[in-house]
C-alpha positions as CSV (number, residue, x, y, z in Angstrom):
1,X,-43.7,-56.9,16.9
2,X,-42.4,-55.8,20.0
3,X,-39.0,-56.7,18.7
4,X,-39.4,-54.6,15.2
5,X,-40.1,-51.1,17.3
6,X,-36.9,-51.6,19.8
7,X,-35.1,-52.1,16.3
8,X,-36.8,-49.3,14.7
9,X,-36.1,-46.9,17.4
10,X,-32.5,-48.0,17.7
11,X,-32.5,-47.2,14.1
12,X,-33.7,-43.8,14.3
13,X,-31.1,-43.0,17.7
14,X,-28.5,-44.1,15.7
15,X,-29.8,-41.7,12.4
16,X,-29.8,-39.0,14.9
17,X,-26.8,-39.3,16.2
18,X,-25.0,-39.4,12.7
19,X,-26.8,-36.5,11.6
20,X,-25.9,-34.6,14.5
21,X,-22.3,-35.8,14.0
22,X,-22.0,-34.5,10.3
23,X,-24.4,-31.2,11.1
24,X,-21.5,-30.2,14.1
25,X,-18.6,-31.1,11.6
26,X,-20.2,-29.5,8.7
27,X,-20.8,-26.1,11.2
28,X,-17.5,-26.3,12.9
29,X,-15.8,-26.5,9.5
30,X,-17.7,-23.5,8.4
31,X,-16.8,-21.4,11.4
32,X,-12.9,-22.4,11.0
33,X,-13.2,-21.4,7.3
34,X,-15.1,-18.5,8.1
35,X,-11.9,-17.5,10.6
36,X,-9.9,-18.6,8.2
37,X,-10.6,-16.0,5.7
38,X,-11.2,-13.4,7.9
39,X,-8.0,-13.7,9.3
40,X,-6.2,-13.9,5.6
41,X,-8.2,-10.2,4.7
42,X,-6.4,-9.0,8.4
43,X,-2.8,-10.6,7.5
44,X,-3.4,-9.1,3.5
45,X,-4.4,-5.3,5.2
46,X,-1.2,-5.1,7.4
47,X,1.3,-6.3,4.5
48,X,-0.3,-4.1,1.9
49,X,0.3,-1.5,4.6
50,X,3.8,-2.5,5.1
51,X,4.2,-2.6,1.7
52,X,3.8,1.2,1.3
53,X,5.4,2.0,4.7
54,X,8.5,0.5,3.0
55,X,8.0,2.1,-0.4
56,X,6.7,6.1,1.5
57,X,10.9,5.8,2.9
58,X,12.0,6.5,-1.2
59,X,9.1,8.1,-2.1
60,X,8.2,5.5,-4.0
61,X,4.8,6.0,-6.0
62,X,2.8,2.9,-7.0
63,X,1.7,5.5,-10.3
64,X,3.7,7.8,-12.4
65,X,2.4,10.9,-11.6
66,X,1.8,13.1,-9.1
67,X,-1.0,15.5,-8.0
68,X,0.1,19.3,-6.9
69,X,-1.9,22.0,-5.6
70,X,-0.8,25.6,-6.2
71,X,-2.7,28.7,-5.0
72,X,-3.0,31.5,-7.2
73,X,-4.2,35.3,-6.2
74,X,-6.2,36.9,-8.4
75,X,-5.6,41.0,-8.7
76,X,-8.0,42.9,-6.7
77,X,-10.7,45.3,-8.2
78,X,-8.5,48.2,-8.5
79,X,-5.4,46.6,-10.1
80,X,-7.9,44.5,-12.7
81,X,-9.4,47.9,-13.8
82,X,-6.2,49.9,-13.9
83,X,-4.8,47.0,-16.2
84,X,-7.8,47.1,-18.1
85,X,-7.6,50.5,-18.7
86,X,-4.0,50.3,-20.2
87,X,-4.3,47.1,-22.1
88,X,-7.4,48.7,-24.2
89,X,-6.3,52.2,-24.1
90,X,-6.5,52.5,-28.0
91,X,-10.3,51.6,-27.2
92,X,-12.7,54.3,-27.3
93,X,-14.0,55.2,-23.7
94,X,-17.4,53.2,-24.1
95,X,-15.6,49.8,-24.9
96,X,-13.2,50.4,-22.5
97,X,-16.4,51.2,-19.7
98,X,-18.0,47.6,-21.0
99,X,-14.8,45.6,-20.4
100,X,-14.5,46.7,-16.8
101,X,-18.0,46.1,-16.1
102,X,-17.6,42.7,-17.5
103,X,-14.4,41.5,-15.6
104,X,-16.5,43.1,-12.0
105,X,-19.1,41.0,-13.1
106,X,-17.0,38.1,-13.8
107,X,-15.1,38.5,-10.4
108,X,-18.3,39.1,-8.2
109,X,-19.8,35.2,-9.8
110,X,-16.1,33.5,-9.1
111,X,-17.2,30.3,-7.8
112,X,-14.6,28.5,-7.0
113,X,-12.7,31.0,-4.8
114,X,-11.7,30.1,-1.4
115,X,-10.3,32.8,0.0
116,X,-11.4,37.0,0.4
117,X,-9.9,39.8,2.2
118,X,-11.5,43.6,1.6
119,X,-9.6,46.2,2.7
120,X,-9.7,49.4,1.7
121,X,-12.0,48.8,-0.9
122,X,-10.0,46.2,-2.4
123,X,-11.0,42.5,-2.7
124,X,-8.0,39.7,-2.9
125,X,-9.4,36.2,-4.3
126,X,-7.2,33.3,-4.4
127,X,-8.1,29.9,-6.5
128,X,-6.3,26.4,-6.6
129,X,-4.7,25.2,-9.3
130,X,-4.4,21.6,-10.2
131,X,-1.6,20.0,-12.1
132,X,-0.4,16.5,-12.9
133,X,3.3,15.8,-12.9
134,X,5.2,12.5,-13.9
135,X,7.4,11.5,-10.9
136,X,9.9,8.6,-11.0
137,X,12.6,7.1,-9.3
138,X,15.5,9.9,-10.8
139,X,13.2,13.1,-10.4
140,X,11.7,12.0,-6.9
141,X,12.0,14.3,-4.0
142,X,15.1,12.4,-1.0
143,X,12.3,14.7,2.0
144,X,10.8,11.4,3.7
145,X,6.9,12.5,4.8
146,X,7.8,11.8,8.3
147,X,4.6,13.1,9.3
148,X,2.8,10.7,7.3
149,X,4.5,7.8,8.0
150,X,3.7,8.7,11.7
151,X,0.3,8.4,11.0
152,X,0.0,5.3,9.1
153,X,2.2,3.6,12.2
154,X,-0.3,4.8,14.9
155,X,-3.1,4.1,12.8
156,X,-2.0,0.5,12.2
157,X,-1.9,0.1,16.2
158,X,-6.0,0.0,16.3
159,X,-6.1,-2.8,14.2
160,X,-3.1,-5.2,15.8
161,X,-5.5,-6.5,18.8
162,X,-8.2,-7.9,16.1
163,X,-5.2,-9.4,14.6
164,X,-3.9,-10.7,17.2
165,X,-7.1,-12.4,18.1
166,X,-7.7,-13.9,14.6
167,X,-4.3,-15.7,14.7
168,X,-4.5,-16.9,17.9
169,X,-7.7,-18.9,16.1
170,X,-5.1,-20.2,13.8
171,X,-3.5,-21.9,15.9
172,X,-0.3,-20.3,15.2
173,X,2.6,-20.4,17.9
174,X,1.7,-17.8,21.1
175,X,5.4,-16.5,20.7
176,X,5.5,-15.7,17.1
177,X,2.3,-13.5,17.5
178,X,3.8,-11.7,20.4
179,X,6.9,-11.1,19.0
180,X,5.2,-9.8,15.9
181,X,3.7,-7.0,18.2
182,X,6.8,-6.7,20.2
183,X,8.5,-5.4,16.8
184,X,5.8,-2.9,15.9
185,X,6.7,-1.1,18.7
186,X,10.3,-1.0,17.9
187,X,9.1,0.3,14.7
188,X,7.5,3.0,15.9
189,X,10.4,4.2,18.3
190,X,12.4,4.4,15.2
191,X,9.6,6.6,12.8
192,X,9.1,8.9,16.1
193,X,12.8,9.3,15.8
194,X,12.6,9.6,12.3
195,X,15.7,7.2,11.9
196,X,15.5,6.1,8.1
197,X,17.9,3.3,8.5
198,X,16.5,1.8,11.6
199,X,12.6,2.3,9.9
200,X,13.6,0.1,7.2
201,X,15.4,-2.5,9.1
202,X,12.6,-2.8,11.8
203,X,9.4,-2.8,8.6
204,X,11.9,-6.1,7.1
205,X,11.7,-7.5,10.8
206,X,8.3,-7.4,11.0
207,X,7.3,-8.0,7.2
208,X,9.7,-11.5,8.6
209,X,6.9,-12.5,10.3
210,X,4.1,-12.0,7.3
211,X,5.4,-15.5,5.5
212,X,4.6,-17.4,8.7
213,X,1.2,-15.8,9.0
214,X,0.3,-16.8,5.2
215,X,1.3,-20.1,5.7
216,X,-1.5,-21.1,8.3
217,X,-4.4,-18.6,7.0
218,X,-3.8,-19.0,2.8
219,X,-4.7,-22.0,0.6
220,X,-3.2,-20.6,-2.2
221,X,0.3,-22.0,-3.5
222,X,1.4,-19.2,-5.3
223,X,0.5,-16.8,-3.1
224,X,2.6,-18.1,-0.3
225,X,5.6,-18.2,-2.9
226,X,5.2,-14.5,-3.8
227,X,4.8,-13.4,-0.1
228,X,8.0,-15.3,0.5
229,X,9.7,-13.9,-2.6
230,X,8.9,-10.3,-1.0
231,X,10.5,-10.9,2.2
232,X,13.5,-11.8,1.2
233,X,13.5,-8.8,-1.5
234,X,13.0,-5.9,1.2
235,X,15.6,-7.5,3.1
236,X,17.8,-6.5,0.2
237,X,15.5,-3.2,-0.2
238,X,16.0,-2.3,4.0
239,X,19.9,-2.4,3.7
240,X,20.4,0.0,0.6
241,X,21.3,3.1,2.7
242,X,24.1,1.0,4.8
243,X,25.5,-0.1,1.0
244,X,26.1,-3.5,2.0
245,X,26.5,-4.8,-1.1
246,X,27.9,-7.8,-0.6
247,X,24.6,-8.8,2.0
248,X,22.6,-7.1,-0.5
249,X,23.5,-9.5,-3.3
250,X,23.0,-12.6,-1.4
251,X,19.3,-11.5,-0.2
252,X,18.9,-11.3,-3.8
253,X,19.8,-14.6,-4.9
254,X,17.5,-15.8,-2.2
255,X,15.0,-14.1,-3.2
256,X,15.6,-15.9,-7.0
257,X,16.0,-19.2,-5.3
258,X,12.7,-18.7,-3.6
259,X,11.1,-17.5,-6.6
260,X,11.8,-20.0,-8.7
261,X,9.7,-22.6,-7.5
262,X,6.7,-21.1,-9.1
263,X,8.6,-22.0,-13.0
264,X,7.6,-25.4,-12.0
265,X,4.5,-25.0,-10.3
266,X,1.1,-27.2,-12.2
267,X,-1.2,-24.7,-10.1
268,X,-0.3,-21.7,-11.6
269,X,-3.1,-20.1,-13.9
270,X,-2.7,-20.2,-17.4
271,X,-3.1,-16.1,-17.6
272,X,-0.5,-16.0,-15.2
273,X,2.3,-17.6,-16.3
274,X,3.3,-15.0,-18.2
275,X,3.6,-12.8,-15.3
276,X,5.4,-15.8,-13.8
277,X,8.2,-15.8,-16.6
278,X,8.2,-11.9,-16.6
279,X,9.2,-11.7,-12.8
280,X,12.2,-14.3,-13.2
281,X,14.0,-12.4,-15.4
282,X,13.5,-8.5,-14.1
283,X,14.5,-10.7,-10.5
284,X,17.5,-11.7,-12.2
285,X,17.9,-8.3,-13.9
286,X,17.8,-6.9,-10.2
287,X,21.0,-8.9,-9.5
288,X,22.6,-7.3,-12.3
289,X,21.6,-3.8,-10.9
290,X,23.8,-5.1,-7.6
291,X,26.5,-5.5,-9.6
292,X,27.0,-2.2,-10.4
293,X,26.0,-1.1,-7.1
294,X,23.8,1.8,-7.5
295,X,21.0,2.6,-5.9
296,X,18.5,4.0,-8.1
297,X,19.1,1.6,-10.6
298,X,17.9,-1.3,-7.8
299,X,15.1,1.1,-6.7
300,X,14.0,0.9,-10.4
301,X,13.9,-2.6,-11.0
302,X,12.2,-2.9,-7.6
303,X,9.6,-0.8,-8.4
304,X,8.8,-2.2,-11.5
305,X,9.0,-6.1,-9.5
306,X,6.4,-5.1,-6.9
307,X,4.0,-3.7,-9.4
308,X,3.8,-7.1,-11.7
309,X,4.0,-9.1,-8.9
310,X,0.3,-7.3,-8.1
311,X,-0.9,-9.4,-10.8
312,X,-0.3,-12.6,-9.2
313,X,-1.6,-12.0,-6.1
């Protein structure tokens, strides 16, 4: 008897300690997938933000269209009733009364007017006017929003330190990360000096560094191909202003060559292969745009690249 409770208790250590054993690796691998993820959402913010950095340098817009905002004045009291008076002056005297009093009335409810200044009587009213515009690579505007870019750069700063903290969890090399930081401040010496050439060179620099990231925080196959396939694209994209055609053309064969690999890939989704297929050939259509070596025409197909790549991401 004595015998069966030693057994029995050495039984129940040893169910403990296997328990506890799969509870801490159950928990751990939790935590790491936990860190995981978070650090793939900090990796996905700062390339979707590079993304656009490199796109706001050729006023590139994601959309077709623009938003503008024009102010118009609206004529003061006196000048509405003068015109008033001649437009209906074939109007007998008590229509003509009736219409004034009407277009006072209509001024005094304005609601959505922003702006007043009475002076001498007179009332000035000003209102915004909205209006849609279709934008595109030939019409855009060549004036880079320096100031903007400015402000997406220091904005970017407040979120490197969390960053840098979530990779270091990865496990991913000490000098890769530091290095990665080291060339965001070379980035911003060049937007402070509002250096368009140097911008785009030191955005591909970093965006290098995005591919490594990926590859230690992503489980997904095709993403990792498509981050890849980017890279090596805006190296092509950065050197468009030096015209280096010839360096221009070999990033772009890389950047088939890397692609590629996803034509054979079994993990691809079936409502995705399209998509797949579709990016092959306009990256293979980009190449022809390097042959005749004109910008717009590349900034064209690139546009049209990064936006259907968005479906496989």
């Amino acid at each position: 008897m004595k015998k069966y409770k030693i057994f029995l208790f050495i039984f129940l250590i040893i169910v403990i300690i296997v328990l506890s054993v799969f509870l801490y690796f159950n928990i751990s691998r939790g935590n790491n997938q936990n860190s995981k993820e978070k650090a793939l959402a900090e990796v996905e913010y700062v390339e979707t933000k590079l993304v656009t950095l490199f796109n706001e340098l050729n006023n590139i817009e994601s959309r077709n269209y623009t938003v503008s905002v024009k102010e118009i004045e609206s004529p003061s009291k006196e000048e509405n009733s003068e015109s008033s008076s001649s437009s209906n002056s074939k109007e007998s005297t008590e229509q003509q009364s009736q219409g004034q009093e009407q277009n006072q009335g209509q001024q005094d409810q304005g609601g959505k007017t922003n702006d007043s200044d009475s002076q001498g009587g007179q009332e000035e009213k000003t209102t915004q006017e909205f209006e849609m515009k279709e934008t595109g690579i030939l019409t855009k505007t060549e004036d880079i929003d320096w100031e903007h870019v400015k402000t997406e750069v220091e904005n970017l700063y407040t979120s490197i330190p969390t960053i840098t903290l979530d990779l270091y969890q990865m496990q991913i090399p000490r000098e890769n990360i530091l290095a990665f930081n080291q060339e965001f401040d070379k980035l911003t010496i060049s937007v402070k000096e509002e250096n368009k050439e140097n911008t785009l060179l030191e955005l591909s620099n970093i965006y290098n560094y995005i591919p490594t990231f990926v590859d230690n925080v992503s489980d997904s196959d095709v993403y990792k191909v498509v981050i890849k396939t980017k890279n090596n694209l805006f190296k092509a994209y950065s050197k468009l202003d030096s015209k280096n055609w010839n360096e221009i053309s070999n990033d772009v064969k890389t950047t088939i060559d890397t692609y590629a690999s996803l034509l054979s890939n079994t993990n691809v989704e079936r409502e995705k292969q399209e998509s797949v297929n579709k990016i092959y050939i306009m990256l293979n259509e980009l190449q022809n745009a390097v042959n005749v070596q004109d910008t717009s025409v590349f900034l064209i197909k690139y546009k049209n690249i990064l936006e259907e790549m968005n479906n496989l991401e």
